[in-house]
ChimeraX commands (.cxc) that place a marker at each C-alpha (Angstrom):
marker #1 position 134.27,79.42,163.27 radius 0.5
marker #1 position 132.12,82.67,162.13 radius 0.5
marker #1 position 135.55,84.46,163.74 radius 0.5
marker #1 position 137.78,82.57,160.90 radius 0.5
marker #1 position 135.27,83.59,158.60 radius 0.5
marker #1 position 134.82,87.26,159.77 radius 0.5
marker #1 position 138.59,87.88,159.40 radius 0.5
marker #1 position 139.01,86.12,155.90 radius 0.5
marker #1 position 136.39,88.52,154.80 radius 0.5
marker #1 position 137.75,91.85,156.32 radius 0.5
marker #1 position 141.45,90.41,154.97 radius 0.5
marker #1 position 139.77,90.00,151.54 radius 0.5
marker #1 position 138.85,93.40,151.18 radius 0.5
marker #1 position 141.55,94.86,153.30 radius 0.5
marker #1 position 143.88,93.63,150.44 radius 0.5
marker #1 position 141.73,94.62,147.86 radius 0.5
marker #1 position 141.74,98.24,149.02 radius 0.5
marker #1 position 145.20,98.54,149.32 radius 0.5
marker #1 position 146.10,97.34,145.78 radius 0.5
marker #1 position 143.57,100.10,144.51 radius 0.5
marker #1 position 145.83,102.76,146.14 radius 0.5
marker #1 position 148.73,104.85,145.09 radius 0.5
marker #1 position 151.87,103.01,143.67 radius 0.5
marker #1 position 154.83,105.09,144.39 radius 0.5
marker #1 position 156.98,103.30,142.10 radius 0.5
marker #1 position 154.34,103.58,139.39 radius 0.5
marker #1 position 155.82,106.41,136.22 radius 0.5
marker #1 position 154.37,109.95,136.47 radius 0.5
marker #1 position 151.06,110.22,135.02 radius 0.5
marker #1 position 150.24,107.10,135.43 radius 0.5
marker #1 position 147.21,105.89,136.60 radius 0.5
marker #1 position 145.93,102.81,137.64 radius 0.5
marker #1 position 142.97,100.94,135.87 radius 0.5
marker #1 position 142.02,104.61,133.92 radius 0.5
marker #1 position 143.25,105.15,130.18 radius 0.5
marker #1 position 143.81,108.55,129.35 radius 0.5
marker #1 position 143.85,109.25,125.68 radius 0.5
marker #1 position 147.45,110.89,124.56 radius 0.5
marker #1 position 147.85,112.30,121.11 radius 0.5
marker #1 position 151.14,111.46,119.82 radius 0.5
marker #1 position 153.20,114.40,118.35 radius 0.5
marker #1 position 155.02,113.31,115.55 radius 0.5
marker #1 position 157.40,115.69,114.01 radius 0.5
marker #1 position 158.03,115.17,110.38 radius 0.5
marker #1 position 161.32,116.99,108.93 radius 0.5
marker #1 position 160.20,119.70,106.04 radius 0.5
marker #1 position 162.52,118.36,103.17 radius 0.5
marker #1 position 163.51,121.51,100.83 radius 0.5
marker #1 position 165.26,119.58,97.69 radius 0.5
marker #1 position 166.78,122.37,95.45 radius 0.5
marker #1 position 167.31,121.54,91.67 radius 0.5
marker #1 position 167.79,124.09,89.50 radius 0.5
marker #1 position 168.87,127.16,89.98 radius 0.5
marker #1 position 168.55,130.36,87.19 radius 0.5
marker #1 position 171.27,133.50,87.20 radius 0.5
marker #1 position 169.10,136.46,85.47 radius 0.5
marker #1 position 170.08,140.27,84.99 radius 0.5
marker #1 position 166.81,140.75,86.80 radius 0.5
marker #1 position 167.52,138.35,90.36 radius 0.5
marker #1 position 168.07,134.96,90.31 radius 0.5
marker #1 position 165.20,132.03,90.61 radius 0.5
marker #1 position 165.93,128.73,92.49 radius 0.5
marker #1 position 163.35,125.84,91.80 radius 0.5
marker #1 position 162.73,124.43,94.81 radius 0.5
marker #1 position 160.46,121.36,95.98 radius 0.5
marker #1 position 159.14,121.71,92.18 radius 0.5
marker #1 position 158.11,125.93,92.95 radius 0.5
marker #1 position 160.20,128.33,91.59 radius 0.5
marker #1 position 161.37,130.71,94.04 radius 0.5
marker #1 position 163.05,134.55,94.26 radius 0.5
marker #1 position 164.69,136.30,97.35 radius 0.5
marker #1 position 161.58,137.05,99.53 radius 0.5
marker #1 position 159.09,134.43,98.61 radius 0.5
marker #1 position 158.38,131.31,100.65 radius 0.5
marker #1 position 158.42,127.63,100.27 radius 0.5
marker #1 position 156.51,125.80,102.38 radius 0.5
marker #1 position 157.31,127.44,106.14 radius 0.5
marker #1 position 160.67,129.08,104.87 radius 0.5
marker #1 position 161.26,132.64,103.47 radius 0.5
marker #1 position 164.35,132.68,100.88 radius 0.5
marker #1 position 166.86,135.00,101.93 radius 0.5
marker #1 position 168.83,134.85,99.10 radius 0.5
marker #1 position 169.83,132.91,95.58 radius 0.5
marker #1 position 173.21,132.69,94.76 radius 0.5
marker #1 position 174.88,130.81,91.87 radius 0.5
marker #1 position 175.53,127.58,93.58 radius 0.5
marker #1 position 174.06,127.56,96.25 radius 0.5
marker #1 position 169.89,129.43,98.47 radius 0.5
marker #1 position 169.96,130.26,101.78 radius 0.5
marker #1 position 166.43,129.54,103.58 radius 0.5
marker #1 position 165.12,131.23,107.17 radius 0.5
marker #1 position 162.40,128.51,108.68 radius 0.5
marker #1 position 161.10,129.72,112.24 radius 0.5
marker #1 position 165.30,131.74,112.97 radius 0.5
marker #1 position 166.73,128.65,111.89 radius 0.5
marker #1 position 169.16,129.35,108.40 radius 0.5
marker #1 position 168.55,126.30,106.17 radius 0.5
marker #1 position 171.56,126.66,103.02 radius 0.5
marker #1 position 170.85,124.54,100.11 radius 0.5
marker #1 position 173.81,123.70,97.82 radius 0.5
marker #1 position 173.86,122.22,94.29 radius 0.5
marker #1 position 175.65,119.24,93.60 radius 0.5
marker #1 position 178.69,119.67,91.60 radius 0.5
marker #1 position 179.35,117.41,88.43 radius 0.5
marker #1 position 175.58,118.14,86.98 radius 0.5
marker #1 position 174.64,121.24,85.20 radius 0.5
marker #1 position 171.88,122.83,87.39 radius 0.5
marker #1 position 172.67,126.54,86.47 radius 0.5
marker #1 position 171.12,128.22,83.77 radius 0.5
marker #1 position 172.73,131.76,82.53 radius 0.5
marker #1 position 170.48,133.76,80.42 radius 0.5
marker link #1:1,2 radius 0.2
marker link #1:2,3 radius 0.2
marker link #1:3,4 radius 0.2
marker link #1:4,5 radius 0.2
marker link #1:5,6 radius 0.2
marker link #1:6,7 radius 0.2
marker link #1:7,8 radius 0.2
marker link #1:8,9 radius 0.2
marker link #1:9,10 radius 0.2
marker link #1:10,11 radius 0.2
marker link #1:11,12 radius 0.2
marker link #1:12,13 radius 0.2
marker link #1:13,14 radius 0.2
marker link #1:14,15 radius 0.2
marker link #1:15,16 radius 0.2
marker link #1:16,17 radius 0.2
marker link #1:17,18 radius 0.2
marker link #1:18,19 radius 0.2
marker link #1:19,20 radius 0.2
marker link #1:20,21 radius 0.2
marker link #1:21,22 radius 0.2
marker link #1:22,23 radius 0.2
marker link #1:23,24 radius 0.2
marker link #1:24,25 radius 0.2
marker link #1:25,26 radius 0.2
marker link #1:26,27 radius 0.2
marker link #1:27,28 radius 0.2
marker link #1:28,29 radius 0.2
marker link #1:29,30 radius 0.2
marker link #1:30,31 radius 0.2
marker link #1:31,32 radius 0.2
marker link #1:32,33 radius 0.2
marker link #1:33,34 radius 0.2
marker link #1:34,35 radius 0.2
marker link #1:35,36 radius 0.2
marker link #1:36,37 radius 0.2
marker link #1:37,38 radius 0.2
marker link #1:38,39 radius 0.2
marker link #1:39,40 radius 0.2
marker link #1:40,41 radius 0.2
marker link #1:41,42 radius 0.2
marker link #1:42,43 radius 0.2
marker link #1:43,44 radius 0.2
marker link #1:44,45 radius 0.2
marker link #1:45,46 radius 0.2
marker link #1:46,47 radius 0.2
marker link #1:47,48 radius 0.2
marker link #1:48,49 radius 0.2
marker link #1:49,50 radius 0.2
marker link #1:50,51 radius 0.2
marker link #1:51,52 radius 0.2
marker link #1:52,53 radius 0.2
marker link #1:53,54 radius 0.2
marker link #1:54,55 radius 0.2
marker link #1:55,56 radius 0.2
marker link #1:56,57 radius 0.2
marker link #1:57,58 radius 0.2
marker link #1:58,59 radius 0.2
marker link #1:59,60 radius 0.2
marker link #1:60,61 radius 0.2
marker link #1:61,62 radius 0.2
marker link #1:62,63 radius 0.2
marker link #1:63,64 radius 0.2
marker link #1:64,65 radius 0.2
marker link #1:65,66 radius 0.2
marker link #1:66,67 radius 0.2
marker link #1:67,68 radius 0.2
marker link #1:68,69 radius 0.2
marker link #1:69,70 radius 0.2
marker link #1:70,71 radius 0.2
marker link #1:71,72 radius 0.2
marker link #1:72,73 radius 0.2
marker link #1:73,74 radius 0.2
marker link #1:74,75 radius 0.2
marker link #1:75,76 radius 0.2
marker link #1:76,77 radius 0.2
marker link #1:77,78 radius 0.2
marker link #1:78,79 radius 0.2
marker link #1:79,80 radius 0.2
marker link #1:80,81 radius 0.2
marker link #1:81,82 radius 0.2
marker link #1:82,83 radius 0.2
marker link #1:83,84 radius 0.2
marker link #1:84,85 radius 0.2
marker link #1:85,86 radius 0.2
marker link #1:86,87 radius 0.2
marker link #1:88,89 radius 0.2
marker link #1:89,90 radius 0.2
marker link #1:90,91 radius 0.2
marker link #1:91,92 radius 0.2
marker link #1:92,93 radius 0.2
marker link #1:93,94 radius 0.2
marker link #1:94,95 radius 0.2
marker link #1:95,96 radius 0.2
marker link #1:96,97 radius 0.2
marker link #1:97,98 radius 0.2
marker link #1:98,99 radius 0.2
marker link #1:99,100 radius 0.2
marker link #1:100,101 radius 0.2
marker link #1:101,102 radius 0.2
marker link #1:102,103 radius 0.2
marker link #1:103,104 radius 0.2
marker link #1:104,105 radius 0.2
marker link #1:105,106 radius 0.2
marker link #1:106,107 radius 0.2
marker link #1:107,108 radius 0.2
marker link #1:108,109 radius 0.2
marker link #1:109,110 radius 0.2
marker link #1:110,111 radius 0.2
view
């Protein structure tokens, strides 16, 4: 009888040990029974909406995200290359950005 009961007991923990130990199936970084804090990167899109934009003797002026803007100045994390009549071409991080008007509303201002 105490033999029944010795193995139950060394079975009991036996198979308690083993479920403590590595999982190869388990996902990489993953670990069992510990919670590791992960910050979540969320990337949020920079929206650049261009409304207006003003041809001037002197260099033309886009309004952009409500900030009026000349070649060389930023908005936001972009530098303006350049203002054109219809349309401003942006540089964020290498990456060209070109904003365009829409036709059929009267967005350009001569002066």
């Amino acid at each position: 009888m105490k033999l029944i009961i010795v193995l139950c007991i060394v079975c009991f923990f036996t198979s308690h040990t083993w479920s403590n130990q590595f999982d190869p199936m388990a996902p990489p970084g993953f670990a069992k029974g510990v919670k590791k804090s992960q910050k979540k990167t969320v990337k949020t899109r920079t929206r650049y909406i261009l409304s207006q934009i003003m041809v001037r003797p002197n260099g033309n002026q886009a309004m952009i995200n409500d900030e009026i803007v000349t070649t060389g100045s930023y908005v936001k994390s972009a530098r303006v290359v350049k203002v054109e009549p219809n349309k401003v071409v942006l540089d964020q991080s290498g990456k060209r950005i070109v904003l365009v008007l829409e036709y059929g509303v009267p967005k350009v201002r001569h002066e």
